[in-house]
ZAPA-747243 format. One record per residue (C-alpha): residue in three letters; x negated, y negated, z. Coordinates in pm, 1 decimal. Example, Ala and Ser with C-alpha at 12.3 -4.5 7.8 and 13.67 -1.06 7.14 Angstrom:
2
+------+----------+----------+----------+
! type !       px !       py !       pz !
+------+----------+----------+----------+
!  ALA !  -1230.0 !    450.0 !    780.0 !
!  SER !  -1367.0 !    106.0 !    714.0 !
+------+----------+----------+----------+
END
This chain:
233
+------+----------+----------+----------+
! type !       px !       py !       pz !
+------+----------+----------+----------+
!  UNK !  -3339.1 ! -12531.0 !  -7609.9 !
!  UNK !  -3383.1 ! -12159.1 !  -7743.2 !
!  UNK !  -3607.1 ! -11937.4 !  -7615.6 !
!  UNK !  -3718.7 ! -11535.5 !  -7667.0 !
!  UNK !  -3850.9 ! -11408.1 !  -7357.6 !
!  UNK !  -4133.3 ! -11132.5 !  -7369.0 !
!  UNK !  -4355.7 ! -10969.6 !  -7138.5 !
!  UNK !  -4668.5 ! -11089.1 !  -7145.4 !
!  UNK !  -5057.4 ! -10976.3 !  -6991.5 !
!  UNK !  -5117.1 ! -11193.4 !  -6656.8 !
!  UNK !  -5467.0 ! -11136.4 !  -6644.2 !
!  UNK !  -5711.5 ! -11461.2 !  -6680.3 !
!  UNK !  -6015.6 ! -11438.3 !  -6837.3 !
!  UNK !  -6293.6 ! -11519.8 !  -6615.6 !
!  UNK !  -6554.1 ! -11620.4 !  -6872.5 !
!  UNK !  -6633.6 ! -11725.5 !  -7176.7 !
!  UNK !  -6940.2 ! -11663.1 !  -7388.5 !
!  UNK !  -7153.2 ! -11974.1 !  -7389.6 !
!  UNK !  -7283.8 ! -11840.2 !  -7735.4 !
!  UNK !  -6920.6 ! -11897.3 !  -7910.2 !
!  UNK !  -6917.3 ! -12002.6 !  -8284.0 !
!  UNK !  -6620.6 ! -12236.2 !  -8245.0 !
!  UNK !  -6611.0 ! -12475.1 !  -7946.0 !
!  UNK !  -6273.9 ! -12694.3 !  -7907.2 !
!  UNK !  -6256.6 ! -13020.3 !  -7981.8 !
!  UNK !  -6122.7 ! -13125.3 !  -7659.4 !
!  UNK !  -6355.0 ! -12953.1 !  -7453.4 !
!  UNK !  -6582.8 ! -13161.1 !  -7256.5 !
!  UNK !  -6954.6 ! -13136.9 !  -7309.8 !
!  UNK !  -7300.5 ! -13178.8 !  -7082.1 !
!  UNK !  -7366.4 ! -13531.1 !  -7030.8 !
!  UNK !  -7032.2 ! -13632.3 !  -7086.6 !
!  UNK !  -6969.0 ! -13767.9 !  -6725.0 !
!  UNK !  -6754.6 ! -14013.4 !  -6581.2 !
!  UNK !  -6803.0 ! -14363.7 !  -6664.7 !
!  UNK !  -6882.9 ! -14665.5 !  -6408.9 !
!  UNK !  -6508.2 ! -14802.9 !  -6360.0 !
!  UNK !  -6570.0 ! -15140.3 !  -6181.1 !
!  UNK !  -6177.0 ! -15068.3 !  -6096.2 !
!  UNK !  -5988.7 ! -15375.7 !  -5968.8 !
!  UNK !  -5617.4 ! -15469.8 !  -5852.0 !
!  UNK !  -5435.4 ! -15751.5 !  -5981.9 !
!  UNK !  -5132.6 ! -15927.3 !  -5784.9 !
!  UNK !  -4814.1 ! -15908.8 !  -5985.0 !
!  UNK !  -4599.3 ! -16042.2 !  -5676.3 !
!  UNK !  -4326.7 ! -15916.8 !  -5497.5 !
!  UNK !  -4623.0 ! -15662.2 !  -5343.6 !
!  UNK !  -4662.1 ! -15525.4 !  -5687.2 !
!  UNK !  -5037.5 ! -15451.8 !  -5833.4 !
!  UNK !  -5170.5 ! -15389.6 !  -6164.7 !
!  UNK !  -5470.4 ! -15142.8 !  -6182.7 !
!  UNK !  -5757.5 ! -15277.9 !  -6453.6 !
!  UNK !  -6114.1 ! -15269.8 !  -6529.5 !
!  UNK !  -6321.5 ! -15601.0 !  -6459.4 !
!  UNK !  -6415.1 ! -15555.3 !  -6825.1 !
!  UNK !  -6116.6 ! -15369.3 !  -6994.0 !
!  UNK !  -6104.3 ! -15315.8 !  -7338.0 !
!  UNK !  -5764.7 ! -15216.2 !  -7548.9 !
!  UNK !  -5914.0 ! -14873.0 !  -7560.4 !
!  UNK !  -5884.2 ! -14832.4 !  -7189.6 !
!  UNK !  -5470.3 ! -14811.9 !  -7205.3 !
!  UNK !  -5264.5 ! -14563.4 !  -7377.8 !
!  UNK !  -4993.6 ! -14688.7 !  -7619.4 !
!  UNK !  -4759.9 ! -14717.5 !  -7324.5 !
!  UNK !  -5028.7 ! -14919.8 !  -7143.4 !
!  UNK !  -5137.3 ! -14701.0 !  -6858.7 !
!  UNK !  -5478.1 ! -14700.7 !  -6799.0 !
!  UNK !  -5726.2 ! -14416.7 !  -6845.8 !
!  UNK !  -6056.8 ! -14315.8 !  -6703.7 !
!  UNK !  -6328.7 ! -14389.7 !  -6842.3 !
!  UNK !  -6583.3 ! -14076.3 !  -6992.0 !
!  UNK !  -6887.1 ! -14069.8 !  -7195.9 !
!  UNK !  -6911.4 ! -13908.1 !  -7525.4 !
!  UNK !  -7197.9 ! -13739.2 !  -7618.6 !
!  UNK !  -7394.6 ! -13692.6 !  -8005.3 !
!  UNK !  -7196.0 ! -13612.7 !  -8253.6 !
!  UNK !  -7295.6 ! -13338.7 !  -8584.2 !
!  UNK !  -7257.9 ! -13457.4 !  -8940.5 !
!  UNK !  -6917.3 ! -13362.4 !  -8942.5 !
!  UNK !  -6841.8 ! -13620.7 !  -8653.9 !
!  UNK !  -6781.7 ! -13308.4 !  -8394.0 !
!  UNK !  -6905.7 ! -13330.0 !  -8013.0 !
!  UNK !  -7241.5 ! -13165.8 !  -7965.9 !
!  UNK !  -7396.4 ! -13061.2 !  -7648.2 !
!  UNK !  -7327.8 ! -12709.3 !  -7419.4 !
!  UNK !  -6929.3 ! -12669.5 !  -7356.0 !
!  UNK !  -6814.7 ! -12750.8 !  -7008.0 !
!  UNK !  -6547.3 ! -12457.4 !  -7074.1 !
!  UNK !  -6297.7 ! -12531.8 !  -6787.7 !
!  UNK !  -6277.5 ! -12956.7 !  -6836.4 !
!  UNK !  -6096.3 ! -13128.1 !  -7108.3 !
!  UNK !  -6276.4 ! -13461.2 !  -7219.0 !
!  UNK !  -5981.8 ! -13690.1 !  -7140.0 !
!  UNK !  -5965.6 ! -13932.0 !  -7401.8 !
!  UNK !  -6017.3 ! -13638.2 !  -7663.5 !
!  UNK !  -5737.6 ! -13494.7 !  -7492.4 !
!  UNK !  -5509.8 ! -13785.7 !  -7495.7 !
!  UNK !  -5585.1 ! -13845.8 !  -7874.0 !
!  UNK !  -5508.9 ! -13510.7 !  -7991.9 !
!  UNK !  -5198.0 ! -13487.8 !  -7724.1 !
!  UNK !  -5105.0 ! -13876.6 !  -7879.8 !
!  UNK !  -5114.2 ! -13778.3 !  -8223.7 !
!  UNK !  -5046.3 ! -13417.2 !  -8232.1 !
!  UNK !  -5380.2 ! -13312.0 !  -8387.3 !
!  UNK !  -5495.8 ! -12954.1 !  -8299.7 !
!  UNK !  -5702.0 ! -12900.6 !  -7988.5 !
!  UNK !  -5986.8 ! -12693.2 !  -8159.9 !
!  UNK !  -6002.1 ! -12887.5 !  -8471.9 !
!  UNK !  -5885.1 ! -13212.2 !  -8452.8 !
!  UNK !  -5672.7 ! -13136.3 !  -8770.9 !
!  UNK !  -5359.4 ! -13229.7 !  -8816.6 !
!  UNK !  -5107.7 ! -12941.3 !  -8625.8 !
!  UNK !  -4754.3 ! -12973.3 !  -8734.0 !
!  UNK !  -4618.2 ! -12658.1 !  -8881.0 !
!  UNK !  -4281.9 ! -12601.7 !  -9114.0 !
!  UNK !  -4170.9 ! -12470.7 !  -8809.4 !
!  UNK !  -4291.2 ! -12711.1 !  -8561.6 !
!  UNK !  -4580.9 ! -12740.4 !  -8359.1 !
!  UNK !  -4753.8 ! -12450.8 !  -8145.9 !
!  UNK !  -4828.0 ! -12449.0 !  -7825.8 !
!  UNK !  -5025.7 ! -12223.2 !  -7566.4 !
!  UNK !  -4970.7 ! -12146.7 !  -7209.6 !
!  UNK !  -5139.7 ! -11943.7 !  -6995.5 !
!  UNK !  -4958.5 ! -11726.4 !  -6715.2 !
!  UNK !  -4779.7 ! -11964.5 !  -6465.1 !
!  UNK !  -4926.4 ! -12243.1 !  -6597.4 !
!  UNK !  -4566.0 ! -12340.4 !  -6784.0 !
!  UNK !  -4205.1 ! -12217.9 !  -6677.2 !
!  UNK !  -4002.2 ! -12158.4 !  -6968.1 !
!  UNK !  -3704.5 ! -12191.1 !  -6799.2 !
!  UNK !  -3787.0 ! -12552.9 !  -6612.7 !
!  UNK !  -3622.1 ! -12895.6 !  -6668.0 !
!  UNK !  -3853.6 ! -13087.9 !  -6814.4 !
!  UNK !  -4094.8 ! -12835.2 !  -6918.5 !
!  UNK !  -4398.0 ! -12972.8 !  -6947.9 !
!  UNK !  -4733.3 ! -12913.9 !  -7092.7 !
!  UNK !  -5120.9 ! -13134.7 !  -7082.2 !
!  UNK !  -5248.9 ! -12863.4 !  -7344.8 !
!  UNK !  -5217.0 ! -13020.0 !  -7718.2 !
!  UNK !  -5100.8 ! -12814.8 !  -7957.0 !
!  UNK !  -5286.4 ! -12595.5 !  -8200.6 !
!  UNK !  -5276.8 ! -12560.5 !  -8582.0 !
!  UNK !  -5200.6 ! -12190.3 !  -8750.0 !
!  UNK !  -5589.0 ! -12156.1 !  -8789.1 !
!  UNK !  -5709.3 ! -12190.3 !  -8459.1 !
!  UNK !  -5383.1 ! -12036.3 !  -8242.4 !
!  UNK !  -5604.7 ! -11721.9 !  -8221.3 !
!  UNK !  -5916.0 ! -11890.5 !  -8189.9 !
!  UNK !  -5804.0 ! -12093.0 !  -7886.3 !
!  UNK !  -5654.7 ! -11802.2 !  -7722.5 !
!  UNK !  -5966.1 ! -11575.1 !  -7728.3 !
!  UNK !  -6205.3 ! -11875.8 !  -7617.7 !
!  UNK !  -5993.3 ! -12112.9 !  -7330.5 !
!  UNK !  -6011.7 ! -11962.1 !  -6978.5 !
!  UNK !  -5678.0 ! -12106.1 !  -6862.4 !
!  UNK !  -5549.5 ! -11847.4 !  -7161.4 !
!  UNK !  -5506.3 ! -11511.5 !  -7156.5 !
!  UNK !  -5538.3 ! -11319.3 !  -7520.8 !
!  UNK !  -5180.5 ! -11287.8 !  -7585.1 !
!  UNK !  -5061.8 ! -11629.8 !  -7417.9 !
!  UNK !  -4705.9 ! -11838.2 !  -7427.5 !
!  UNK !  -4633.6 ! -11944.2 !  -7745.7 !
!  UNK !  -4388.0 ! -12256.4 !  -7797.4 !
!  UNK !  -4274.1 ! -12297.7 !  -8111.2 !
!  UNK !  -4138.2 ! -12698.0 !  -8046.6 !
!  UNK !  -3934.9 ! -12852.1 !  -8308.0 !
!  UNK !  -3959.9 ! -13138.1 !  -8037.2 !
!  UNK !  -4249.5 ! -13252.2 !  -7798.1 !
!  UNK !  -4188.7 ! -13588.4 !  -7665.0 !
!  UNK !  -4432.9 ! -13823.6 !  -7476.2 !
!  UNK !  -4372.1 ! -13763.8 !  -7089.5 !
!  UNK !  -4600.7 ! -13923.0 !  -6885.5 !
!  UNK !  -4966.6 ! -13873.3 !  -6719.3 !
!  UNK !  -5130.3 ! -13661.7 !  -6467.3 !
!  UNK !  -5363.4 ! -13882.7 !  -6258.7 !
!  UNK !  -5433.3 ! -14031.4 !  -5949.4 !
!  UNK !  -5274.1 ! -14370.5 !  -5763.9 !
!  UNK !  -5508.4 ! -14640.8 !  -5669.3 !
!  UNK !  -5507.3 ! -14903.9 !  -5359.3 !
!  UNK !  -5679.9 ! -15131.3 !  -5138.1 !
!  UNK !  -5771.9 ! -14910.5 !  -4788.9 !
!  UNK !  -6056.3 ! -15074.5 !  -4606.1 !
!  UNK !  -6093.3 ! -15377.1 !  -4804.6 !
!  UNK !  -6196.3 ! -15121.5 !  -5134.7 !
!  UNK !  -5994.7 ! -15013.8 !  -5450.3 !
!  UNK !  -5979.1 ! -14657.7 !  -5369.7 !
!  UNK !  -5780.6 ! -14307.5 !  -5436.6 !
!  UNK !  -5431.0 ! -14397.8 !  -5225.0 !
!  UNK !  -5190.2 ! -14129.2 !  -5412.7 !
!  UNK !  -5267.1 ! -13747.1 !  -5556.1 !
!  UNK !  -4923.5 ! -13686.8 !  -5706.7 !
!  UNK !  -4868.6 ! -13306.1 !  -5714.4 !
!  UNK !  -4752.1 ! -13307.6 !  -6081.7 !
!  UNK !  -4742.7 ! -13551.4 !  -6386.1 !
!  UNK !  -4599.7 ! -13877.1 !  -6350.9 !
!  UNK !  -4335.1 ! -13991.0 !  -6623.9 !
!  UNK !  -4353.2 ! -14306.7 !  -6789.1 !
!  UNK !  -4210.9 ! -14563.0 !  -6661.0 !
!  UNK !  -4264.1 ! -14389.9 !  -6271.4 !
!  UNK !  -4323.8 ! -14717.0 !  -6036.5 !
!  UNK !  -4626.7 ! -14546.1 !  -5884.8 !
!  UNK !  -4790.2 ! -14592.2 !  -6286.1 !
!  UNK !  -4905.9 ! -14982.0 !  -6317.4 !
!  UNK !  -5162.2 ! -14864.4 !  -6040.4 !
!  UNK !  -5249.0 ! -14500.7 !  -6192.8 !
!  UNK !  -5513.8 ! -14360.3 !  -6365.7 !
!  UNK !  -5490.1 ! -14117.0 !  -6584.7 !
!  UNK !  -5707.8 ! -13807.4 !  -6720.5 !
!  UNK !  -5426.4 ! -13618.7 !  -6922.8 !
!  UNK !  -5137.7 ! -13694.6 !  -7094.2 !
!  UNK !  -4858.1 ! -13480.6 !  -7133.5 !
!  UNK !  -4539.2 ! -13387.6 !  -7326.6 !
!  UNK !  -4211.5 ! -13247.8 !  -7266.7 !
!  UNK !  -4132.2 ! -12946.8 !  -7482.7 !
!  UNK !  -3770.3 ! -13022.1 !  -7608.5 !
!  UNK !  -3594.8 ! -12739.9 !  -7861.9 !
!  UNK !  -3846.7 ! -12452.4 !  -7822.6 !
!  UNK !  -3905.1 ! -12105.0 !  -7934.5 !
!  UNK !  -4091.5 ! -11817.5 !  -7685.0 !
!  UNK !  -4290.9 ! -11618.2 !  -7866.6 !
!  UNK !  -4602.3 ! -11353.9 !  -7915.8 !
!  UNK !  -4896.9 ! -11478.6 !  -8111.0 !
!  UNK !  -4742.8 ! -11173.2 !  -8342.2 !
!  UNK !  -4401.9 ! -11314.0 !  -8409.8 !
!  UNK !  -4546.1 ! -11654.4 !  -8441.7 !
!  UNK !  -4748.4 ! -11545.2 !  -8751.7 !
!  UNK !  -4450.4 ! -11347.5 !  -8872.6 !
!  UNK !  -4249.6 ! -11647.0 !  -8849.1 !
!  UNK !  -4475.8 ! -11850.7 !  -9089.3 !
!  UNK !  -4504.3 ! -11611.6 !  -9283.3 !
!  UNK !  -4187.5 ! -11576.0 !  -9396.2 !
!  UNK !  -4162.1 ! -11959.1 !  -9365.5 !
!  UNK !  -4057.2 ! -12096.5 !  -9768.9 !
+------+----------+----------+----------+
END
């Protein structure tokens, strides 16, 4: 991977204007709590268990079959966009782990891949450039809204990280481990980072975010990042 290092502002904002125009698409809304998850554990044998919902649907499991938790969604406008006041510092998790799945742009929903490759932000400490895997639960952001998203998340600062991935491959979940402690299907595990697919601990996780590893990269300003497609043929 390549990478241009710069200095950047550490500050964090500490609040957002409730009265913002443009509201994220990932961002979770009032009302949209947790859903009832009836949770259960499945023998597989050999001391192996399978966490599952007594009434699972296919939309409860990623596309490599780890199950999620379960979150309302709230009205919707005429353009099919959440409604309802922002719950700034919470990312609805299954908008998160569409837009994350398909690479759509966290603010808009549109589609983000650049010439260049896709964007994404990082606020101070929150990624390490120079880590192996580095690793991100933020979905990217389309040319439009890299500004937008910058000014209005809280984990941001105004001039964030920028990656410039030419590659951003599924890596695995953050979540929590589930198992039987006093005859219940409880909390067991809080792994300290995200899981990878294919971890042992994952048949029995669930999951709130997904996230991918940032492969070739470039490091830059918001600045060079809108030279750079500029000048993109």
């Amino acid at each position: 991977m390549t990478t241009t290092r710069t200095t950047l502002p550490r500050t964090r904002k500490t609040t957002v204007h409730s009265d913002s125009r443009v509201i994220p698409f990932v961002i979770q809304r009032e009302g949209e709590e947790a859903a009832p998850d009836n949770l259960r554990l499945t023998p597989l044998g050999g001391g192996r268990y399978r966490l599952g919902y007594a009434d699972e649907d296919p939309r409860d499991r990623d596309i490599r079959g780890v199950l999620w938790a379960r979150c309302g969604f709230g009205p919707v406008d005429d353009l099919e966009q959440p409604t309802g006041r922002p719950q700034w510092r919470m990312m609805h998790p299954l908008r998160q782990r569409g837009c994350m799945q398909t690479l759509r742009c966290q603010v808009c929903a549109g589609l983000a891949r650049t010439p260049l490759g896709w964007i994404f932000l990082a606020g101070p400490d929150a990624v390490d450039p120079s880590a192996e895997p580095v690793l991100t639960n933020q979905p990217p952001v389309c040319p439009e809204h890299a500004r937008t998203a910058a000014e209005l998340c809280p984990h941001l600062t105004s001039e964030p990280m920028v990656f410039l991935a030419r590659s951003a491959p599924l890596y695995g979940v953050n979540g929590v481990g589930y198992g039987v402690r006093d005859g219940n299907v409880q909390v067991v595990e809080r792994p300290a980072g995200p899981l990878p697919y294919g971890h042992p601990l994952m048949p029995t996780v669930l999951a709130s975010q997904m996230v991918r590893r940032l492969g070739v990269f470039r490091l830059l300003t918001l600045g060079e990042l809108f030279t750079a497609l500029e000048h993109t043929p």
